[in-house]
C-alpha positions as CSV (number, residue, x, y, z in Angstrom):
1,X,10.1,20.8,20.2
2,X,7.7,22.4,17.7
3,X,4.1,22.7,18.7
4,X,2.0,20.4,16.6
5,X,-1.8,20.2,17.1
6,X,-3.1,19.3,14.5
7,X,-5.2,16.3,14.8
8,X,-7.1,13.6,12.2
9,X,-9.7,11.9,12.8
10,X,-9.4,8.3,12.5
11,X,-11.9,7.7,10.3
12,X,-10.2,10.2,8.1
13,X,-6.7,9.1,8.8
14,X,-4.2,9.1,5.4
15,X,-1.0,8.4,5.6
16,X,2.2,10.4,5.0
17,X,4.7,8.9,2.9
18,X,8.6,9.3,3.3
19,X,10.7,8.2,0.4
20,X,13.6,5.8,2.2
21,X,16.3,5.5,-0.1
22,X,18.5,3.6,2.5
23,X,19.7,-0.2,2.3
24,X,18.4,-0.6,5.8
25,X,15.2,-0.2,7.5
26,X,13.9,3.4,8.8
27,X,12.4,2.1,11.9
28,X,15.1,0.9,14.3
29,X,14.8,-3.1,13.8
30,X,17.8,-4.9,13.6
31,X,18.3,-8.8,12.6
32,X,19.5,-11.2,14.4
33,X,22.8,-10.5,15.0
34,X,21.4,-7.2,16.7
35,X,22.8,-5.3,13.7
36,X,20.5,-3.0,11.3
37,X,18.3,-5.0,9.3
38,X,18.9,-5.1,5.7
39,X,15.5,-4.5,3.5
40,X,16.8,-6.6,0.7
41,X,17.6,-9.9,2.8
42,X,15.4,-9.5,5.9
43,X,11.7,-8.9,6.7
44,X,9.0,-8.5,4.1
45,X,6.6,-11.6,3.1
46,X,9.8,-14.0,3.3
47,X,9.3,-13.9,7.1
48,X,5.8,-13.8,6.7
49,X,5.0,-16.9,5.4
50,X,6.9,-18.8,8.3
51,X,5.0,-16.9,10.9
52,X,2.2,-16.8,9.2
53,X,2.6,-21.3,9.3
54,X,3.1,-21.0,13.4
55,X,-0.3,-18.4,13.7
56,X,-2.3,-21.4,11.4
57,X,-0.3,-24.6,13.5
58,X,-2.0,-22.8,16.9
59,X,-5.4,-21.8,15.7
60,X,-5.3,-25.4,14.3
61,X,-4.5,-27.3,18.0
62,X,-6.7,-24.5,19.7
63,X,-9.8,-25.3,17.7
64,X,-9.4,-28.7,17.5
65,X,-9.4,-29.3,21.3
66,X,-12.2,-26.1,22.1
67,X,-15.0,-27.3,19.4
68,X,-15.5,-30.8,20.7
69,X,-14.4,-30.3,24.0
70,X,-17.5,-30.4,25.9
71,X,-18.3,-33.9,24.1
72,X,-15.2,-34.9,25.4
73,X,-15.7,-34.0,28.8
74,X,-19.3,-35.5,29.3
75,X,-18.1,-38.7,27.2
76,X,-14.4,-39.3,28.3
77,X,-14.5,-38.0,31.7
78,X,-18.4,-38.8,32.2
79,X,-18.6,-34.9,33.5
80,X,-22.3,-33.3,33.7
81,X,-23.5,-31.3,30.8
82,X,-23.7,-27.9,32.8
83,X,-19.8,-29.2,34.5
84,X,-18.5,-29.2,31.5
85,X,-19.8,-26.3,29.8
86,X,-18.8,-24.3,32.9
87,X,-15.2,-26.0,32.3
88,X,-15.1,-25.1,28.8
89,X,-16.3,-21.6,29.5
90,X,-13.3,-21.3,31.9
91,X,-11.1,-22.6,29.8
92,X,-11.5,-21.1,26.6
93,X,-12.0,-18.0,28.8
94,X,-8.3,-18.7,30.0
95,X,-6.9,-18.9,26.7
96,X,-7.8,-15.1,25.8
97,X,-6.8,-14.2,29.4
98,X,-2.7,-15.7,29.2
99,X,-2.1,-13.3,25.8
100,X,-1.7,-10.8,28.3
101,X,1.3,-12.3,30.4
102,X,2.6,-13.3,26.8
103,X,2.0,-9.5,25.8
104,X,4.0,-8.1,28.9
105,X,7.0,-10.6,28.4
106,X,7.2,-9.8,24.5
107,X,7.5,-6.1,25.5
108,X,9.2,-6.0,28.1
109,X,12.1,-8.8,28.5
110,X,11.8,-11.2,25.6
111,X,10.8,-9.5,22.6
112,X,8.2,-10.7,20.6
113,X,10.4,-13.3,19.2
114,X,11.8,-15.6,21.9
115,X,8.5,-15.2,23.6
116,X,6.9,-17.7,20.8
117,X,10.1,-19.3,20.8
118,X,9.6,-19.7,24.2
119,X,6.1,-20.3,24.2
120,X,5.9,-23.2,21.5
121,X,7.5,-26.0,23.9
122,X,4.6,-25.2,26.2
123,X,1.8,-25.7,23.8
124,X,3.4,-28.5,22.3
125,X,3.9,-30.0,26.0
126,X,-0.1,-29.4,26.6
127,X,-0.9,-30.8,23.4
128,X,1.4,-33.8,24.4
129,X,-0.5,-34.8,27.4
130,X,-3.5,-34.5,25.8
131,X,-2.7,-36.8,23.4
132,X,-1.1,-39.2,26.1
133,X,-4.1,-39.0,28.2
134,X,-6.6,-39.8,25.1
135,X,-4.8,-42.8,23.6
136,X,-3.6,-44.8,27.0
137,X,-6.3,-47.0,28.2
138,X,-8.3,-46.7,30.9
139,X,-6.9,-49.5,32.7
140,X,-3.6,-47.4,32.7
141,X,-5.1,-45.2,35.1
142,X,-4.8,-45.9,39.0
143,X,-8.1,-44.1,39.2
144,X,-10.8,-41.5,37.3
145,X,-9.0,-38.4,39.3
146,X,-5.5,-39.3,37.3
147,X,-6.8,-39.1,34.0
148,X,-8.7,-35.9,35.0
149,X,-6.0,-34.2,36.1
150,X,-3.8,-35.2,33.2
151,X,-6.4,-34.0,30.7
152,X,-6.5,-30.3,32.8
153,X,-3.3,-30.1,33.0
154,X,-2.9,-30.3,29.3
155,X,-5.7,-28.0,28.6
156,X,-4.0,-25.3,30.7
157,X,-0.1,-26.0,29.6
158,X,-2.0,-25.0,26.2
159,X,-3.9,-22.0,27.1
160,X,-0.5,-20.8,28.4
161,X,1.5,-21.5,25.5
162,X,-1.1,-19.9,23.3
163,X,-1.0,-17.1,25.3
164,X,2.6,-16.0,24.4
165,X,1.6,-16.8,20.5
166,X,-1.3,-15.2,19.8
167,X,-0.5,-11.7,20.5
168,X,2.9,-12.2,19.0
169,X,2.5,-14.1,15.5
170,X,0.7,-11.0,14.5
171,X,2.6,-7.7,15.6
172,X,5.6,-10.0,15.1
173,X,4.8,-10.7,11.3
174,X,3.8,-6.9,10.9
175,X,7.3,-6.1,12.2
176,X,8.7,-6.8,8.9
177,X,7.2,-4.3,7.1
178,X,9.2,-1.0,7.0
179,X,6.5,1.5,8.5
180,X,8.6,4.4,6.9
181,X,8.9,2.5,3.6
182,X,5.3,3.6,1.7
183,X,5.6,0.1,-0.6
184,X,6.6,-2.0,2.4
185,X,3.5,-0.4,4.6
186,X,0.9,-1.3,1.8
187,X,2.2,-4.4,2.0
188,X,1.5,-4.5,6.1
189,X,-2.7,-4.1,5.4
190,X,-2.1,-7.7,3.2
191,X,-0.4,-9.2,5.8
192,X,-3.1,-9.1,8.1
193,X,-5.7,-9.7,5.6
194,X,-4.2,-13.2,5.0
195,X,-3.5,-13.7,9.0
196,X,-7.3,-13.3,9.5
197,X,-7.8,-15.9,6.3
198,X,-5.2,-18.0,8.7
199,X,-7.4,-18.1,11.8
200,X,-10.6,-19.1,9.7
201,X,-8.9,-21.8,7.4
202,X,-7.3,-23.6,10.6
203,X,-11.0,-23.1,12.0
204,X,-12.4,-24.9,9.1
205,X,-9.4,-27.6,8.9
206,X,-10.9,-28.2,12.9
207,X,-14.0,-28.3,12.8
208,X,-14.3,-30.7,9.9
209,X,-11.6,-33.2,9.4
210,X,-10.6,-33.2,13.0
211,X,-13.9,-33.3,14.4
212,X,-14.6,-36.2,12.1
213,X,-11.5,-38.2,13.3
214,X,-12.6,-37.7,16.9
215,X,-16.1,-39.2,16.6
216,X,-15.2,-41.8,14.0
217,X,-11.4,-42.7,14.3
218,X,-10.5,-41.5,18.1
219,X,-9.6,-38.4,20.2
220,X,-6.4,-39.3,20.1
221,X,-5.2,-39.4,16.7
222,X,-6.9,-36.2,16.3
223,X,-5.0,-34.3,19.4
224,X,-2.1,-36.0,18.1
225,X,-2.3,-34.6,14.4
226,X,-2.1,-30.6,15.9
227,X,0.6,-32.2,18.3
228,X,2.3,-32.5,15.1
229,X,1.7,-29.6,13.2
230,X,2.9,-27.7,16.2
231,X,6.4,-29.2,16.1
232,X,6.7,-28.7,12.6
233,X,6.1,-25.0,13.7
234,X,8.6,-24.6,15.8
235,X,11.2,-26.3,13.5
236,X,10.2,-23.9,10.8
237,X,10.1,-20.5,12.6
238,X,13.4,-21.5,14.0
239,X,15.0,-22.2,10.9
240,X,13.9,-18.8,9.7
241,X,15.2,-17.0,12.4
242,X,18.2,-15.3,9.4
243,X,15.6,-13.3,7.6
244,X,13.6,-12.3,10.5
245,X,13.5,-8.2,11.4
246,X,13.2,-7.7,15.1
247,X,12.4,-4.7,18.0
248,X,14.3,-4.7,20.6
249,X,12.0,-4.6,24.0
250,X,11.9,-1.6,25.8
251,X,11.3,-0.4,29.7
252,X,8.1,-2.4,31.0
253,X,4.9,-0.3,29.5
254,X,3.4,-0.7,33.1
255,X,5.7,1.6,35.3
256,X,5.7,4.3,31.9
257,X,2.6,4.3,32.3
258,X,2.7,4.6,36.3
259,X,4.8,7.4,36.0
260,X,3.1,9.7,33.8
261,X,-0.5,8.6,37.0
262,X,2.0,9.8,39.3
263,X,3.5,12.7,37.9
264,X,0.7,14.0,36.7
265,X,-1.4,13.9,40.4
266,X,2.0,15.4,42.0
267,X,1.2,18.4,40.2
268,X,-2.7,18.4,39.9
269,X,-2.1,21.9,41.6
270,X,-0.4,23.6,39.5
271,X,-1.8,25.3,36.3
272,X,-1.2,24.2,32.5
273,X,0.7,26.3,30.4
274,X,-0.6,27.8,27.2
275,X,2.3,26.9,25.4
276,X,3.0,23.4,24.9
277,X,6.8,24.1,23.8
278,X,7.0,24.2,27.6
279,X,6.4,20.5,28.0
280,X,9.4,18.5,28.2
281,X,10.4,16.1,25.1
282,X,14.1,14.1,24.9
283,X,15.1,13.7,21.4
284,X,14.3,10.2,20.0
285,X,12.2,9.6,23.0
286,X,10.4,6.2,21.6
287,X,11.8,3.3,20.3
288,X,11.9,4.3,17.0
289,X,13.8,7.7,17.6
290,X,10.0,9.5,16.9
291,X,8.6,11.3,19.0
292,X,4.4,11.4,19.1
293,X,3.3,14.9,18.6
294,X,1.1,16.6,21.9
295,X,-2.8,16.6,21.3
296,X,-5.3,18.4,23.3
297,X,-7.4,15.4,24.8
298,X,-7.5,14.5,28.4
299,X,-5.6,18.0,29.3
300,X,-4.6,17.3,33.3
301,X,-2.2,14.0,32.0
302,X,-0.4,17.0,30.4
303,X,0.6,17.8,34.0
304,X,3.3,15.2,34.3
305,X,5.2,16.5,31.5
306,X,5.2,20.0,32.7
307,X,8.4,21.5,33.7
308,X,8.8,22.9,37.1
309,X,11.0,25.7,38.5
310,X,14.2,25.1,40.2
311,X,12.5,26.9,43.5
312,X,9.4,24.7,43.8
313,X,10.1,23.1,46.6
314,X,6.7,21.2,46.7
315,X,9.0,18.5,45.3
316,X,9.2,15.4,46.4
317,X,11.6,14.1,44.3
318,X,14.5,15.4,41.8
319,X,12.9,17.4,39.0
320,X,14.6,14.9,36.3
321,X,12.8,11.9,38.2
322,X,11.0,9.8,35.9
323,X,8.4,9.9,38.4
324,X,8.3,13.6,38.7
325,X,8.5,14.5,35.4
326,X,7.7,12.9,31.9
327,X,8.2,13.0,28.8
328,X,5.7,14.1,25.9
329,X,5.5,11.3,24.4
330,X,4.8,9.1,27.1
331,X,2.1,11.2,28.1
332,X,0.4,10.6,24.5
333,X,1.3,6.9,24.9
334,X,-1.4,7.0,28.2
335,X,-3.8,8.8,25.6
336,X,-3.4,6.8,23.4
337,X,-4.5,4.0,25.3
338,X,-7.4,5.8,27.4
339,X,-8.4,6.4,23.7
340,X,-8.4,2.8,22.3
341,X,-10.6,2.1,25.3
342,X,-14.0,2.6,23.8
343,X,-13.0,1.0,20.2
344,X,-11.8,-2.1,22.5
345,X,-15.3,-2.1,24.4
346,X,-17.1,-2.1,21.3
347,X,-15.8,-6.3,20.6
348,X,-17.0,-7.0,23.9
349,X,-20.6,-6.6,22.9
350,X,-19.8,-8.1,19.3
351,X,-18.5,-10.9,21.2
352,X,-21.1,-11.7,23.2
353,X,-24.5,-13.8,22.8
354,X,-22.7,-16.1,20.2
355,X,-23.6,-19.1,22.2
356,X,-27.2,-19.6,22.2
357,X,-28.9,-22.8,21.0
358,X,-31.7,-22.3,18.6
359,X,-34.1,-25.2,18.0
360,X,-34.5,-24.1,14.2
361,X,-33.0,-25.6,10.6
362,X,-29.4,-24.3,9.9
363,X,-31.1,-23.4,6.4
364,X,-33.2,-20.5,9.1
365,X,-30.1,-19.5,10.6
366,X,-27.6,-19.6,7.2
367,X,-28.6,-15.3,7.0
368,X,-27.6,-14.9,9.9
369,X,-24.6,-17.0,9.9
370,X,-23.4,-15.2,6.8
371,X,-24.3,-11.8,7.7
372,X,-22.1,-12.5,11.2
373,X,-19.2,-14.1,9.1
374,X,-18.9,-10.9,7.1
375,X,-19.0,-8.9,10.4
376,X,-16.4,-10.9,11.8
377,X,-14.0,-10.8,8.6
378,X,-14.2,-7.0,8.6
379,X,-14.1,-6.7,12.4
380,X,-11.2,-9.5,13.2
381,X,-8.6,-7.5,10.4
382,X,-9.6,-3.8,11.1
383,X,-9.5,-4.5,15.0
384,X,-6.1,-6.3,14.4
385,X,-4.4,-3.5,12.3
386,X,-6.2,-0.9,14.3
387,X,-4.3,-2.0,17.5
388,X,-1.2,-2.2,16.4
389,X,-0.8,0.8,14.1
390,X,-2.6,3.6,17.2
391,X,-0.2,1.0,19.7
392,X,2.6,3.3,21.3
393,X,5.8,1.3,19.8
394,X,6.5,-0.1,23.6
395,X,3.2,-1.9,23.5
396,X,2.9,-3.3,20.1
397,X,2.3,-6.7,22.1
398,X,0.3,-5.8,24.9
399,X,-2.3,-3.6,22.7
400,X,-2.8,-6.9,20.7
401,X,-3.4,-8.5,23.4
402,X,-6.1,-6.4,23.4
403,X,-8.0,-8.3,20.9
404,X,-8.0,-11.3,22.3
405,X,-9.1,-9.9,25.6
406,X,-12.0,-8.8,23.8
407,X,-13.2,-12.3,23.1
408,X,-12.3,-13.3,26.3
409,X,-14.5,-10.4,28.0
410,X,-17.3,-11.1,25.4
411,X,-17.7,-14.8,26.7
412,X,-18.1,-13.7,30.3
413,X,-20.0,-10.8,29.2
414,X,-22.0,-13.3,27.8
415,X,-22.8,-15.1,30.7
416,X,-23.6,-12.1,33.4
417,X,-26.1,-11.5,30.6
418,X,-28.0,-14.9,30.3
419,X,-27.7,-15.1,34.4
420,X,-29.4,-11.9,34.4
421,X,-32.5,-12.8,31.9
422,X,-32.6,-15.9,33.9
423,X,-33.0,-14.4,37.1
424,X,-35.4,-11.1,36.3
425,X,-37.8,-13.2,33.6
426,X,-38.2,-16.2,35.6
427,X,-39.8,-14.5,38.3
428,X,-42.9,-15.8,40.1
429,X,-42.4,-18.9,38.3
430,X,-42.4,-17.7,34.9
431,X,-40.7,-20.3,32.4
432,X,-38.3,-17.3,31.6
433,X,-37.1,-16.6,27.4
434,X,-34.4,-19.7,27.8
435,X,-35.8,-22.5,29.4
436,X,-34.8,-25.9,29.2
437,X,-37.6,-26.9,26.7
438,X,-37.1,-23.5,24.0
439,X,-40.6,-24.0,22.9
440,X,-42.2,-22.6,26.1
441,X,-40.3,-19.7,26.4
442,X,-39.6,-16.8,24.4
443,X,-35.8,-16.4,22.5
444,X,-36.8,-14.2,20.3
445,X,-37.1,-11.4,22.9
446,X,-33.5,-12.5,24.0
447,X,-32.3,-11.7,20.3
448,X,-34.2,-8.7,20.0
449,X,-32.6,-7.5,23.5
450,X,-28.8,-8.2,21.7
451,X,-29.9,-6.5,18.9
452,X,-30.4,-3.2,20.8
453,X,-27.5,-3.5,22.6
454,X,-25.4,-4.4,19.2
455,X,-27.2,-0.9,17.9
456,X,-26.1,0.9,20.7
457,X,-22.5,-0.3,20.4
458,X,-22.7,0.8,16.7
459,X,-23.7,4.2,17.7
460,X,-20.9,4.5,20.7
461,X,-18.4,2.8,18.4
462,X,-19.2,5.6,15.6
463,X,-19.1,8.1,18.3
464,X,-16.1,7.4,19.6
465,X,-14.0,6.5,16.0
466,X,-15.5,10.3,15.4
467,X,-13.3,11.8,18.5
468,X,-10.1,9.0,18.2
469,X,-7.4,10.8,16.8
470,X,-4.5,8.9,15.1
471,X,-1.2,9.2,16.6
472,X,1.4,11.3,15.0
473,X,5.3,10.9,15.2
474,X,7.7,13.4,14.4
475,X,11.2,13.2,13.5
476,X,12.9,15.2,16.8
């Protein structure tokens, strides 16, 4: 293997185009006979527009039931204010936990494709009792503990469901675009343009026409409407299954991962070698038969792909042992992720303090509003595309995952931080910045504290895009 050090700085990153002159795809999908994929019948925006509907059918469920849900609650089941924001908080919460599970199953066993297919019954199921449990009466119920546990049951049956969609639909639908086919991958950016526009037109569809139907016609027509929409999903995606391109899951990303830990601590002894041509690379070592070029960061992880002599006999294992000795290019796929780590922190923060009241006219807070809308647009697509093109091709799923995990760690985030404020400005009986009645306190300080902590997330975010270096493949 030819040394190959030279590294670009993500914010500088172009790419390389190959001209493909094949009838099949260049990066190892197949269709769904588990033959090659053809470019001119499979893949490209004809599959996109299918998943594309399922992504839409589960932001519009997910929204529906999460932006009236704490009316529901305090209504419906006659729970406390604080209960049932606490609920909603878990909830939701949940929701951008379960991608993960999804994310490991797509990778791993199912593939990104019978993990939805999987996944869709289940949603549809939680939907389904929802539905039930808002349109029987309540003299169906034997008591107030029945219906409770039918409408919780529901909410979680969804939260699982959606977590094998969400961080599917997306690496799933940017599947079909030939990465080694320069049209096809300028196609890719669009696609996940028009998945963001997805997420925010099913938002909007939610949070007007079903919200209207559940104050003014009943909660459950408007669960059952979703309930709908996601059959109609399912029967769709499935009857589109012909044209799909797919990846073929791979060992689980966890013990790759584990190995290149353990390797690399079996030999924390032992000193690097100047010449990385010593390392030890298989040919067609990833998925796609690329192998990711060696870079220079985080040096001592180099240790598990070094090779040692026949006579060492601090060995513990066979020298060919996965767990004794890597390859290159899983090495770089730990890097990889150790380097996504502080772009991924960065959403935390932008996720965070979203869920303040302000006692002020929406024509005060429309700037604002706007100015975060904009952020979000930019932020949701480039933090979707960014995952999965840096994503080592074993963890297309799981790094999307990432994403959602974000939103998930920005609404606890959220909460340590409003505890805290509570607890240090409320001392010796001070009203504190949120209290109950806004007037007496002082929420202005609150926003100017999330305003230094969103500059400092600029700067770190800058920083760190500044040292991220965009992975590299090589044909072996």
């Amino acid at each position: 293997m030819e040394a190959a050090d030279e590294e670009k700085p993500l914010l500088n990153a172009q790419t390389n185009p190959q001209d493909v002159g094949s009838e099949y795809t260049s990066d190892g999908s197949v269709d769904i006979n588990k033959r090659p994929a053809l470019k001119g019948s499979t893949g490209r925006w004809r599959a996109c527009y299918m998943i594309l509907g399922v992504e839409f059918c589960e932001c519009v469920a997910f929204f529906a039931v999460s932006r009236n849900l704490v009316t529901y609650l305090t209504t419906v089941l006659h729970e406390s204010k604080v209960a049932a924001a606490r609920n909603v908080s878990a909830w939701v919460g949940a929701s951008f936990l379960t991608p993960l599970i999804g994310a490991f199953l797509a990778d791993t066993y199912l593939g990104r494709y019978w993990t939805i297919v999987a996944s869709l019954p289940v949603h549809i199921l939680g939907m389904l009792v929802l539905a039930v449990s808002a349109s029987a009466p309540a003299s169906s119920y034997s008591g107030g503990e029945v219906h409770r546990t039918m409408v919780y049951a529901g909410l979680y049956l969804a939260a699982l469901g959606g977590g094998g969609i969400k961080p599917c639909t997306s690496t799933f639908g940017a599947d079909q675009f030939d990465g080694a086919d320069p049209a096809e991958l300028a196609k890719k950016g669009s696609f996940f343009n028009w998945y963001y526009f997805m997420i925010n037109l099913s938002s909007l569809l939610s949070s007007t026409l079903l919200v209207w139907l559940q104050d003014n016609v009943g909660w459950g027509v408007s669960f059952a409407i979703p309930t709908a929409l996601m059959a109609l999903a399912l029967a769709v995606f499935l009857g589109g299954s012909r044209v799909y391109r797919f990846r073929e899951p791979t060992v689980s990303p966890f013990t790759s991962l584990s190995q290149v830990v353990v390797a690399a601590l079996s030999k924390w002894r032992m000193q690097l070698p100047d010449d990385v041509s010593l390392f030890h690379e298989l040919t067609g070592s990833s998925e796609s038969g690329h192998m990711i070029q060696h870079t220079s960061q985080f040096r001592f992880l180099d240790k598990a792909a070094m090779m040692l002599p026949h006579s060492d006999k601090t060995c513990v294992a066979p020298p060919t042992s996965s767990w004794r000795l890597c390859t290159v290019t899983q090495v770089e796929e730990l890097k990889i992720l150790l380097r996504m780590f502080p772009v991924w922190a960065s959403f935390v923060i932008f996720h965070a303090g979203q869920n303040v009241p302000v006692p002020m006219s929406i024509l005060w807070q429309a700037p604002s509003h706007v100015l975060h809308g904009a952020a979000g647009a930019f932020a949701g697509i480039g933090m979707t595309e960014f995952f999965y093109d840096q994503a080592p091709c074993a963890m297309k799923s799981l790094c999307a995952a990432f994403a959602q995990l974000s939103i998930a760690s920005g609404f606890y985030f959220n909460t340590v931080v409003l505890s805290v404020v509570a607890a240090v400005t409320t001392r010796g009986g001070a009203p504190g910045w949120i209290p109950d009645n806004l007037n007496e306190g002082h929420l202005d300080y609150f926003f100017w504290m999330m305003a230094a902590l969103s500059l400092l997330n600029l700067a770190q975010f800058v920083h760190y895009s500044m040292r991220c270096r965009e992975k590299t493949a090589s044909s072996p």
